[in-house]
C-alpha positions as CSV (number, residue, x, y, z in Angstrom):
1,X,181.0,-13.5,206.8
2,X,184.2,-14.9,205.7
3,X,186.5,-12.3,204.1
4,X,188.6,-15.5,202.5
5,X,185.5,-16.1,200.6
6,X,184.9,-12.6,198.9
7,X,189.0,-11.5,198.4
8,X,188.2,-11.9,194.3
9,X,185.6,-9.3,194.4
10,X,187.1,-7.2,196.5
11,X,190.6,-7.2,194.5
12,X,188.1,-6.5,191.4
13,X,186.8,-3.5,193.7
14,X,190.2,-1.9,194.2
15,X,190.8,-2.2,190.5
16,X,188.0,-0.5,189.6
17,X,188.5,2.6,192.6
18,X,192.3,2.4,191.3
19,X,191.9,3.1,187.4
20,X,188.8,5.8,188.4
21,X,191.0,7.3,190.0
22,X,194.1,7.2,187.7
23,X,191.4,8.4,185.0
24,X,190.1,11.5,186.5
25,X,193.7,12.5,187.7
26,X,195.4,12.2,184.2
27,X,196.2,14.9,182.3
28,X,194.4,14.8,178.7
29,X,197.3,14.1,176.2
30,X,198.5,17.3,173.9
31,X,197.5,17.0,170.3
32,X,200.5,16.1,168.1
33,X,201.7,18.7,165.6
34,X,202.9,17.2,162.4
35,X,204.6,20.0,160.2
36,X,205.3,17.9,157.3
37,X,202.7,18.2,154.3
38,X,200.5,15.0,153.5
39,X,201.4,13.3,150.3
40,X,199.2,10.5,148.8
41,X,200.2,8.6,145.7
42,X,198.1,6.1,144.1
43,X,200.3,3.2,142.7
44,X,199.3,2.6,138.8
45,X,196.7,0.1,138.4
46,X,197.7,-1.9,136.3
47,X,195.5,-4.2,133.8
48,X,195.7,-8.2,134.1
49,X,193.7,-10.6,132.0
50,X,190.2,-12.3,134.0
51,X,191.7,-15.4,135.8
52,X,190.5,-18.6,134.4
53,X,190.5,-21.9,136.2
54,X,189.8,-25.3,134.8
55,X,188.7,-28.2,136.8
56,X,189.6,-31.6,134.7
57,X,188.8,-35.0,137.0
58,X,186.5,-37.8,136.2
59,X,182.9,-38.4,137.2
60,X,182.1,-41.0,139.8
61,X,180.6,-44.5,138.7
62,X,176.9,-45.3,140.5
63,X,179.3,-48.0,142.5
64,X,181.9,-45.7,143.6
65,X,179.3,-43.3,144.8
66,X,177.8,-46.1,147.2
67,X,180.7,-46.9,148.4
68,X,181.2,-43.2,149.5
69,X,177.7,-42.9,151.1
């Protein structure tokens, strides 16, 4: 067997044996303390007239719609 042949999957092995291992040594991160109070403001919703958009072109003729099929 030709070790030339298999060096991807064993580089994909030593990843996976490295971060196993980096994952059961880490320490588990501290929680973070905030002492600061949590303060949520709404902004004021303010009241806007329905949008309306008008479309203004002309219809096709029967010839220009041939032309475009």
């Amino acid at each position: 067997m030709n070790i030339a042949k298999n060096m991807e999957s064993i580089f994909v092995a030593a990843v996976v044996v490295a971060v196993s291992v980096a994952n059961a040594i880490a320490a588990p991160a501290a929680p973070l303390e905030v002492a600061a109070r949590t303060v949520v403001e709404k902004a004021p919703v303010k009241e806007s007239p329905p949008i309306t958009i008008v479309v203004v072109g002309k219809r096709l003729s029967a010839e220009q719609k041939a032309k475009r099929a």
